[in-house]
C-alpha positions as a printed NumPy array, in Angstrom:
array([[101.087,  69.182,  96.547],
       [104.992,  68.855,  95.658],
       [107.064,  71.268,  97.439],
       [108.061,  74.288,  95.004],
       [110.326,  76.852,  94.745],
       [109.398,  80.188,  96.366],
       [106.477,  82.094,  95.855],
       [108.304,  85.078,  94.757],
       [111.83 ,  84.592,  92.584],
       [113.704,  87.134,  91.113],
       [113.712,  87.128,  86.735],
       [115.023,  87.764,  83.626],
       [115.112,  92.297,  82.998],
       [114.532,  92.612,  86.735],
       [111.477,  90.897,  86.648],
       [109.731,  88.908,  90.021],
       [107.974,  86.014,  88.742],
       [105.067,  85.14 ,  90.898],
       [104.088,  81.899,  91.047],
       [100.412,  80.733,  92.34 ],
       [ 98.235,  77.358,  91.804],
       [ 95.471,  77.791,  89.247],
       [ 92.886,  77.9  ,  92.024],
       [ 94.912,  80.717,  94.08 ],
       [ 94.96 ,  83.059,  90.519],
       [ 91.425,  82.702,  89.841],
       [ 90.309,  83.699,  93.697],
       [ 93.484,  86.693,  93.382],
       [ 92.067,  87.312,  89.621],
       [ 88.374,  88.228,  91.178],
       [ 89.432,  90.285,  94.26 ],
       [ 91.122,  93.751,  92.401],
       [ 87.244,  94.298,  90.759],
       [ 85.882,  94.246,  94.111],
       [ 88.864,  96.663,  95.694],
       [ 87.4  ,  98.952,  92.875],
       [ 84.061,  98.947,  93.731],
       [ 85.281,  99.76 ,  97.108],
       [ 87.041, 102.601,  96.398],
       [ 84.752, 103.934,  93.758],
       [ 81.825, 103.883,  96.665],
       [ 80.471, 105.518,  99.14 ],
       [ 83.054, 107.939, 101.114],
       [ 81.66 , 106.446, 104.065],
       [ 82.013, 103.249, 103.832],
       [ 84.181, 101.669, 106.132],
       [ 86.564, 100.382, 104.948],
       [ 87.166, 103.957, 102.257],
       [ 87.827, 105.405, 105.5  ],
       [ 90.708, 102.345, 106.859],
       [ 92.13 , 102.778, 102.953],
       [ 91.631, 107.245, 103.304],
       [ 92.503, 108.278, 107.018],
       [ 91.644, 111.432, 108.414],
       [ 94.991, 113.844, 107.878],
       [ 93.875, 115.542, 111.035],
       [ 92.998, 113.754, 114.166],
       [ 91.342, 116.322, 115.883],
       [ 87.704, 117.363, 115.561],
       [ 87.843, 120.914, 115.492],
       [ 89.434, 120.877, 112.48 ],
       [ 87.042, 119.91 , 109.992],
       [ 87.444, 122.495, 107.964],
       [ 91.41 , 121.828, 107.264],
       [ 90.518, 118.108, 106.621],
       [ 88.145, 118.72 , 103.851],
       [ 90.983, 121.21 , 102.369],
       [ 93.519, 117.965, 102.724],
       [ 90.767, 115.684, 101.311],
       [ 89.889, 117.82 ,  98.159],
       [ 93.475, 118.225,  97.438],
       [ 95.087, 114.769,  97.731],
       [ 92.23 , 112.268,  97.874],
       [ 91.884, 112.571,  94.321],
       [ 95.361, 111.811,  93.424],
       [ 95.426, 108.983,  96.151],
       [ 92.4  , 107.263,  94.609],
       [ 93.596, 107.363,  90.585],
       [ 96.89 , 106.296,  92.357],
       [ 95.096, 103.031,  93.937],
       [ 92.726, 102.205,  90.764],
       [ 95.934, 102.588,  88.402],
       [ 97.576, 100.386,  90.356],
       [ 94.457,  97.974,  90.093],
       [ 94.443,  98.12 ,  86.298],
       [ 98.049,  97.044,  86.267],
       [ 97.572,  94.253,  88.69 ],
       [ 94.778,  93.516,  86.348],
       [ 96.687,  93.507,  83.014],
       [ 99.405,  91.529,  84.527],
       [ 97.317,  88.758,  85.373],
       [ 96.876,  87.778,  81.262],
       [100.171,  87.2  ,  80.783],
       [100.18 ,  84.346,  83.423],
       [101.344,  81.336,  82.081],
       [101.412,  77.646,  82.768],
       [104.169,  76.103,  84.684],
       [103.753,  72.562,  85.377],
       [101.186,  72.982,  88.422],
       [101.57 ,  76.586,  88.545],
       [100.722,  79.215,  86.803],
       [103.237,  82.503,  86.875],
       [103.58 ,  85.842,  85.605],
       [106.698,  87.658,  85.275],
       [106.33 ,  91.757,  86.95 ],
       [107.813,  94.552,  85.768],
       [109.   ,  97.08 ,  88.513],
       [106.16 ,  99.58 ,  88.926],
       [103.783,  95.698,  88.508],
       [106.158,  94.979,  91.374],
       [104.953,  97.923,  93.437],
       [101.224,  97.751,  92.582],
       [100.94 ,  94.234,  93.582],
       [101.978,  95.314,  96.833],
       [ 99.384,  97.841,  97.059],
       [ 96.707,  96.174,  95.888],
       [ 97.761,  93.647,  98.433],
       [ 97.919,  95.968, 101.215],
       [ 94.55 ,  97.626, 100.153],
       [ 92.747,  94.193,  99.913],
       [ 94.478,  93.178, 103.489],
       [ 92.824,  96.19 , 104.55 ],
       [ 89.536,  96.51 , 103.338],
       [ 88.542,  93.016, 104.243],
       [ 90.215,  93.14 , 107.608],
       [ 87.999,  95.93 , 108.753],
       [ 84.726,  94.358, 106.903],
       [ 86.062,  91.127, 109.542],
       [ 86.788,  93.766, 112.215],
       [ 90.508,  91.984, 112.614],
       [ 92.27 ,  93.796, 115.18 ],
       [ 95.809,  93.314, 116.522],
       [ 94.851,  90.633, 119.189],
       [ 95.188,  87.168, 118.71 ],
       [ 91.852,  85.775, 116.937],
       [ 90.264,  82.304, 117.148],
       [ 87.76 ,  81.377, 114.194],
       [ 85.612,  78.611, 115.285],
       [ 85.491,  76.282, 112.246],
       [ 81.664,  77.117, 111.835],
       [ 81.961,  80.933, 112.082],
       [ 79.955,  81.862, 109.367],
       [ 83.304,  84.349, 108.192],
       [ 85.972,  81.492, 107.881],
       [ 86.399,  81.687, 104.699],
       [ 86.679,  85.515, 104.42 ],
       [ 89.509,  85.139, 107.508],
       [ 91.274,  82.244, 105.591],
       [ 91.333,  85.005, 102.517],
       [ 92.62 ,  87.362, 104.906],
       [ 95.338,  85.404, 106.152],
       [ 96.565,  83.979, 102.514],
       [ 96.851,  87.669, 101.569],
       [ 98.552,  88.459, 104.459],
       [101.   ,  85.632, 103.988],
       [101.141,  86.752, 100.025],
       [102.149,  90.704, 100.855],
       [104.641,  89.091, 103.774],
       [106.361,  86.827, 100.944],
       [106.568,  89.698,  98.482],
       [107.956,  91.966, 101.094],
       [110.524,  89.767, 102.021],
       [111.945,  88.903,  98.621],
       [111.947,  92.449,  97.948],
       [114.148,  92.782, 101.347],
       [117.117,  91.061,  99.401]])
């Protein structure tokens, strides 16, 4: 591959353009209609529970965190899926670029991209059980791939976070 300008670039009408290879889009293109699935399943589940915390920490109060979840975990999930339909949308105006392919995000595109990021970091880091300690993946482990994922989307929110920083 020939070196390329960065991932993330400011646009024209405060646009980022995004730029990924055609194989990158078509793995990121997949991954928001799983995140759905995710969130539209079972309550426990996992990884719903890593994406919806517990308000209240302590056990006693069950009765307050069912209050919190009936009032805001409604709003929080159409919050998350909306953002998935506009990561979603965004991805057919991508257009070729030499080796690339690149779509040009709006603002509020801007912001959902970084949630759906986050959320898909998330959910598939506590399906791999990734904690905060240093990790080796043998290059047999049956979950490579699913860590290599995990690390590309880490690197992805990183790179978006950073040219937002400037």
């Amino acid at each position: 591959m020939t070196p390329r300008w960065k991932r993330f670039r400011s646009g024209p009408d405060d646009t980022l353009v995004f730029s990924l290879t055609a194989e990158e889009m078509a793995l990121l293109e997949d991954l928001p209609a799983q995140l759905r699935d995710v969130l539209e399943g079972p309550a426990d589940d996992p990884a719903t529970k890593r994406l919806f915390p517990n308000a209240y920490l302590d056990p006693t109060e069950e009765e307050a965190e069912s209050e919190y979840e009936a009032l805001v975990q409604p709003d929080l999930l159409r919050q998350r899926l909306d953002a998935i339909d506009l990561v979603t949308v965004s991805f057919g105006r991508a257009v070729d670029a030499g080796e690339w392919r690149e779509v040009a995000l709006a603002p509020d595109e801007v912001a959902a991209w970084l949630g759906v990021l986050n959320d898909l970091r998330l959910t598939l880091g506590t399906r791999l059980g990734v904690t905060e300690e240093a990790r080796a993946i043998a290059p047999d482990d049956p979950n490579l791939l699913a860590f290599t994922i995990y690390d590309w989307l880490t690197s992805l929110q990183g790179e978006l976070i950073d040219q937002l920083l400037r």
